[in-house]
C-alpha positions as CSV (number, residue, x, y, z in Angstrom):
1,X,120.9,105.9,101.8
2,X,117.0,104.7,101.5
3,X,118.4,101.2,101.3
4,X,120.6,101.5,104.3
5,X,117.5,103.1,106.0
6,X,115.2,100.6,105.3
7,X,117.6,97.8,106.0
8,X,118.1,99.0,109.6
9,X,114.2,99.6,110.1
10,X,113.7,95.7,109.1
11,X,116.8,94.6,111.5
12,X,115.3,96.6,114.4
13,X,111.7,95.6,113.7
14,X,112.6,92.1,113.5
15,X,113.8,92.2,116.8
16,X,110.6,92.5,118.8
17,X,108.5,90.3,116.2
18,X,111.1,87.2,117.2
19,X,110.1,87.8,120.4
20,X,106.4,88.3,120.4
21,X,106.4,85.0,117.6
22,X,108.7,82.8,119.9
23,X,105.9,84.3,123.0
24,X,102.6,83.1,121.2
25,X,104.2,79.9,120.0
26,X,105.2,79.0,123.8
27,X,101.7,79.9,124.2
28,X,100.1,77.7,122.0
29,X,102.5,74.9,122.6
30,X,100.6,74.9,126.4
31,X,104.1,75.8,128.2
32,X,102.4,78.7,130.0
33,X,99.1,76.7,130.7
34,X,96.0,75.6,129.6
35,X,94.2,77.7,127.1
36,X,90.7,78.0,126.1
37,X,88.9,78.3,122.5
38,X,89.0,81.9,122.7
39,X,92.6,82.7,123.7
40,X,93.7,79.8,121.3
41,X,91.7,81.9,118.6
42,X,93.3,85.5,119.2
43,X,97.1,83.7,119.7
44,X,96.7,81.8,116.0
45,X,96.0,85.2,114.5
46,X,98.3,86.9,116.2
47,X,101.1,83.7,115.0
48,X,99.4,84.8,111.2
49,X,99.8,88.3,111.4
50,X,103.8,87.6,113.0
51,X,104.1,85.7,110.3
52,X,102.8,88.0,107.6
53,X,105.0,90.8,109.4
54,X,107.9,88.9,108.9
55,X,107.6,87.9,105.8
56,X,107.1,91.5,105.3
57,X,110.4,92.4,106.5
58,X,111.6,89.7,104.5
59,X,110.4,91.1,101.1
60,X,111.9,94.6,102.3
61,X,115.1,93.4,103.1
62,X,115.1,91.9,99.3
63,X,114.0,95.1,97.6
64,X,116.4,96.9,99.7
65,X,119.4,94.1,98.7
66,X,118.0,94.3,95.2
67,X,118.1,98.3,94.9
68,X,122.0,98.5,96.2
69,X,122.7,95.8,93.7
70,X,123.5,92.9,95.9
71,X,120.7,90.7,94.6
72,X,120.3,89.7,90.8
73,X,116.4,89.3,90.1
74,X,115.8,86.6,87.3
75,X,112.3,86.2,86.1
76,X,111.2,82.6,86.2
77,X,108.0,81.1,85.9
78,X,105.8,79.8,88.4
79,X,103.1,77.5,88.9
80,X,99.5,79.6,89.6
81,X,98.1,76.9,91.4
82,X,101.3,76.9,93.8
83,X,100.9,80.1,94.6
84,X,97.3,80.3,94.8
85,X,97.7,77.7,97.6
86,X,99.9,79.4,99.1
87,X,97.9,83.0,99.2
88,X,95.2,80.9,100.3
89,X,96.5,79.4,103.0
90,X,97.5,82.5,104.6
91,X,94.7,84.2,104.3
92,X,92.3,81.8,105.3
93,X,91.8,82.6,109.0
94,X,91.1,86.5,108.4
95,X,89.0,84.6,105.5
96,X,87.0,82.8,108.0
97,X,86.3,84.9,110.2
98,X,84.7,88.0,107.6
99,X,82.5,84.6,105.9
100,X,84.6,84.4,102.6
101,X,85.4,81.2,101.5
102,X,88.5,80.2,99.8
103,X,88.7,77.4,97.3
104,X,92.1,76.3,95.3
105,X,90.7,74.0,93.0
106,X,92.9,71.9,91.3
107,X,91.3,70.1,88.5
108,X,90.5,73.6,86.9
109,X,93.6,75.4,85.9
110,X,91.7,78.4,84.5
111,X,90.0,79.6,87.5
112,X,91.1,80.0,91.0
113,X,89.3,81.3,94.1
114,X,91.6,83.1,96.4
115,X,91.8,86.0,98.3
116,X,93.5,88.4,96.5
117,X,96.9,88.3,94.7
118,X,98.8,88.8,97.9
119,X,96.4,90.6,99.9
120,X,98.8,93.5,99.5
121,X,100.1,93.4,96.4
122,X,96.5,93.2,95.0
123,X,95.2,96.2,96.4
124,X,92.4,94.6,98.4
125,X,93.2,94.9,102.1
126,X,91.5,94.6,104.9
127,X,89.1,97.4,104.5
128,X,87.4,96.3,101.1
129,X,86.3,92.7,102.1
130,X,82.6,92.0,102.2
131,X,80.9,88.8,102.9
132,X,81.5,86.2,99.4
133,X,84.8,85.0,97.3
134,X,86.8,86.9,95.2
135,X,87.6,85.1,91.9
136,X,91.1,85.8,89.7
137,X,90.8,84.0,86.1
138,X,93.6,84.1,83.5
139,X,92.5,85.3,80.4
């Protein structure tokens, strides 16, 4: 029942999102006019946070496909520095703009700069950033 729930809740929210991504994209692409620096600025983060939202729904679709038993989950291994990138990359303009800097460096396989372990996932949203970097080592 919660997976049927949550599965419908994704479908309907998914909806709107489509339509507010393909909206801002239209935007940006300059088929509703010219834009200036500002406007471009608020319709890229709102492009990130539709993007984050449906990636969101994404990932609850899975848990909900994985709790009714459609979906086997396999644990496989995964490059850090792939993924570091990747966190990186998406939360660079929220980054930006609250003066943290974000670093994947690539020769040093020990340490990575990024912000947060899926911002998420992690545990350190929004709320807890302060001006700096946040580091994640392996030990």
């Amino acid at each position: 029942m919660k997976s049927d729930f949550v599965s419908n809740v994704s479908h309907e929210l998914r909806t709107p999102l489509t339509s507010i991504k393909g909206s801002v994209e239209n935007m940006l692409d300059g088929l509703t006019g010219s834009l200036n620096e500002k406007q471009i600025r608020y319709l890229v983060r709102i492009k990130s946070n539709t993007d984050r939202l449906s990636r969101l729904i994404n990932d609850l679709l899975d848990l909900s496909r994985i709790e009714s038993g459609r979906v086997e989950v396999r644990p496989t291994r995964l490059p850090l520095t792939a993924l570091a990138e990747e966190v990186a990359e998406h939360l660079k303009p929220l980054a930006t703009e609250k003066l943290i800097r974000i670093e994947v460096p690539s020769s040093d396989p020990q340490r990575h700069r990024l912000g947060g372990s899926r911002q998420s996932h992690a545990g350190l949203g929004e709320p807890y950033w302060q001006c700096g970097q946040i580091y994640a080592t392996r030990g």
